[in-house]
N, C-alpha and C positions, 0 to 999 in steps of 0.2 A: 573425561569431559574437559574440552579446553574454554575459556569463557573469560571473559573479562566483567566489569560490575555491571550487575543487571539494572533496569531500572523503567519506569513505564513511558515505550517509548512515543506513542504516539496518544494525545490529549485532548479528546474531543470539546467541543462544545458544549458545557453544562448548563446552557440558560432552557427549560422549557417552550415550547413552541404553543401555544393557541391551535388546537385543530381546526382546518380550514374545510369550508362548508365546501369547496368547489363546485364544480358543475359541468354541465353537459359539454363545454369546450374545453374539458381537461386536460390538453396535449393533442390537438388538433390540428397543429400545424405541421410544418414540414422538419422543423428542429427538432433534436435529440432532447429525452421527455425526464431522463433519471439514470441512474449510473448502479448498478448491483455487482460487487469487489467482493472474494474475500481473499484476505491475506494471510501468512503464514510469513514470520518472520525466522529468521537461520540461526545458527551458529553450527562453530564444530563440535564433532559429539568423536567417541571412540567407541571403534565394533568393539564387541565383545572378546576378551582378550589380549586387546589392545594392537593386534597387528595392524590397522589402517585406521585410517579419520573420514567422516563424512559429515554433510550437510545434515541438519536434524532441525525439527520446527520443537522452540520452545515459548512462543507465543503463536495464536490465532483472533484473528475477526473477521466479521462482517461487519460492512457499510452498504448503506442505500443513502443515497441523493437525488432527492426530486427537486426538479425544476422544470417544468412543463413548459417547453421550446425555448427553453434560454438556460440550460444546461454548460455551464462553462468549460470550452474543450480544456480536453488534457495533451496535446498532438505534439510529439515529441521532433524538434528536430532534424533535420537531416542526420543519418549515420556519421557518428565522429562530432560532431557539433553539440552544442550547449547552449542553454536558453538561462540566462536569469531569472525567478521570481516564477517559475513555472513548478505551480504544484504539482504533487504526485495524491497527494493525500485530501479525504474529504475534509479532514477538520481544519484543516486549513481555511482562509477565507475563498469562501466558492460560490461570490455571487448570491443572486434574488433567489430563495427557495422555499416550495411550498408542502403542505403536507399531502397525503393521499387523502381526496376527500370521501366522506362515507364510510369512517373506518370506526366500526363500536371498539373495536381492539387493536395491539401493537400488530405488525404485520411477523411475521416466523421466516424463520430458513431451515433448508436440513441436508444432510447431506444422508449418501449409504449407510452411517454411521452415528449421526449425531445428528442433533436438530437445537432449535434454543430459538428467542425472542427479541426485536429489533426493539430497542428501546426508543422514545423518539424525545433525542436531550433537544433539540431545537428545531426551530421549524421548518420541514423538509427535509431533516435528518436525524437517519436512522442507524444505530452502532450497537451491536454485540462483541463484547470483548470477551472471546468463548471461553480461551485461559490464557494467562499471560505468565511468562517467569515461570513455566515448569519444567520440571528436568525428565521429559521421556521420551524424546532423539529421534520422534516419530518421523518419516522420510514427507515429503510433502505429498509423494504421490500416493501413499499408502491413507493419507489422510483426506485429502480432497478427488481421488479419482471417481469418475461419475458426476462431481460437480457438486455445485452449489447452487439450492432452488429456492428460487422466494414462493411463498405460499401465504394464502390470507392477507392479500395484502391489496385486497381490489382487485382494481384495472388492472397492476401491475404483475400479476401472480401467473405463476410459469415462467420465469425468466430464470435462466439457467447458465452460469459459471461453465466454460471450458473447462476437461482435462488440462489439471498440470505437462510440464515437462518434470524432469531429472536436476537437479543439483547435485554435481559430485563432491566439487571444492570450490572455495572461494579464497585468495592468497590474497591479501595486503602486504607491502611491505613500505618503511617510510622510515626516516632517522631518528622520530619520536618515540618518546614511550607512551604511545597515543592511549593504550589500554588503562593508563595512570590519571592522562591530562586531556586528552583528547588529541586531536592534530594540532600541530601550530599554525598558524595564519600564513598562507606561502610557503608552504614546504612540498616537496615531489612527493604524489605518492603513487605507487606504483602494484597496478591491480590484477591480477588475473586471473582464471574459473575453469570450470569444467564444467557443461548442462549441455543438454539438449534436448529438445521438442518445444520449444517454446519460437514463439512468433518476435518477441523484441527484449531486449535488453538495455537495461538503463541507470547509471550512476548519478547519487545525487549527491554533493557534500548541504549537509544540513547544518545550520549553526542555532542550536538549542539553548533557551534557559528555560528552568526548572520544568524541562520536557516538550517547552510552548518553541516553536521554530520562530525565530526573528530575520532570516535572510537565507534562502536557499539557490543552488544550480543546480540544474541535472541537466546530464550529457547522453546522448543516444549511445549504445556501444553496441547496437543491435548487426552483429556477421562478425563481430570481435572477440580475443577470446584473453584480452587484454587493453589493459588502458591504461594512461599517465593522466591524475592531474597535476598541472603542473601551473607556470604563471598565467597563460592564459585564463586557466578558469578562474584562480584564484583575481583575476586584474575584473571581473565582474561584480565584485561584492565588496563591499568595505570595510576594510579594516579594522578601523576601531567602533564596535560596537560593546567593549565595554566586557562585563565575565558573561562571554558566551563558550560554549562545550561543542565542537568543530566536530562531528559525527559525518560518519560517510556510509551510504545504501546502496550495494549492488542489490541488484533487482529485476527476476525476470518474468516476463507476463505471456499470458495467451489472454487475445480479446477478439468483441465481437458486437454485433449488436440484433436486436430481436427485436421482432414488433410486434406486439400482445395482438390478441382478434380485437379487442378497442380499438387499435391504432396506435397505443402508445408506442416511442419507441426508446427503448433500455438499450444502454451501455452496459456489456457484462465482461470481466476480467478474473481470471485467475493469478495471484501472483506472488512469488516467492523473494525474499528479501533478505539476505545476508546485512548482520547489522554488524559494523567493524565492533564499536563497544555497548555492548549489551547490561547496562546496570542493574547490580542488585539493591 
């Protein structure tokens, strides 16, 4: 196993939410009502024996995001292009959101394999952080194929995750000894993979303290099977913010959207996440 310091990478929102009574116009309009993710983050692992390296998931989650018709997009892009301040992640800040109303209990997920419970840390969001930081090299599609189902969860329940694609490799390479310090601020870095089945692809460099993101980019690389960032993306973000940890997320996804027999209508994604340093 090859790895750099693991650490937890993504930090949701720990304030409790108020259950909301809602009602009969719960997502009645023509916007997008909640967002149903789960993710699987990478590194390289070593077959058996050691002759080759592959993608392996040693973190998983689920997220749910409601927000009944004011669901804030996630739209990445033009292919090759880059947007500042464009989240990928729920915990991030994501807008007005509400909880599923009429719900005596937390709402579940489950996949062929496993199942577990949507905790609900604030209001209108919902995160299971299945396991994080272990070391068993599971392939993404071995682990999510068939998908990812919400269940018990209202209005909301049957909304169902995409089939993975394949991750073979994911190659960084940069002048840093980023695995140490992270990236430096302006430096090339230069990315490229091997996957397929997946609908898009997308790079973000993240600039993290104590795991909370303070300024991020992501660039579309969806029909690429490589990418530089270089000054451009770096001339987006500002420099001195001080001891920030410069982290970068290739990242690729199958999405889609469903509309319950309520009417709600769900955002669902499948998606796999090469993390250059993974802390322990």
């Amino acid at each position: 196993m090859s790895l750099g310091r693991l650490s937890i990478l993504i930090v949701p929102l720990a304030i409790m939410g108020c259950k909301n009574s809602g009602g009969a116009d719960f997502g009645d309009g023509p916007e997008n009502d909640a967002r149903f993710v789960a993710d699987v983050f990478t590194w390289q692992c070593e077959e058996e024996g050691g002759a080759d390296y592959y993608e392996g998931v040693f973190a998983f989650n689920v997220s749910l995001e409601v927000a009944p018709d004011a669901l804030v997009p996630r739209a990445l892009p033009a292919p090759g292009g880059c947007s500042a301040d464009l989240s990928m992640f729920g915990a991030d800040p994501n807008g007005e959101l509400l909880n599923i109303p009429a719900l005596s209990d937390e709402p579940r997920w489950e996949t062929d394999i496993d199942s577990g419970e949507l905790e609900n840390l604030s209001e209108g969001w919902y995160y299971d952080e299945v396991f994080d930081n272990v070391h068993n090299c599971q392939t993404t599609d071995a682990l999510l194929n068939g998908g990812t189902r919400l269940v018990q969860a209202g209005s909301l329940s049957g909304a169902v995750t995409p089939d993975p694609g394949t991750v073979e490799d994911v190659t960084l390479v940069s002048a840093s000894d980023y695995l140490e310090t992270g990236f430096e601020f302006g430096e090339e870095i230069d990315i490229s993979w091997e996957a397929a089945g997946w609908d898009e692809a997308w790079i973000q460099i993240r600039r993290e303290r104590n795991g909370e993101a303070w300024e991020y980019v992501t660039c579309n690389a969806t029909g690429y099977t490589e990418f530089v960032l270089g000054d451009d993306v770096w001339g987006l973000m500002t420099e001195n913010l001080g001891d920030v940890f410069n982290n970068v997320y290739v990242a690729f996804q199958n999405h889609g959207m469903q509309e319950m027999e309520t009417g709600q209508k769900v955002e669902v994604a499948t998606r796999a996440m090469h993390v250059a340093v993974a802390y322990d």
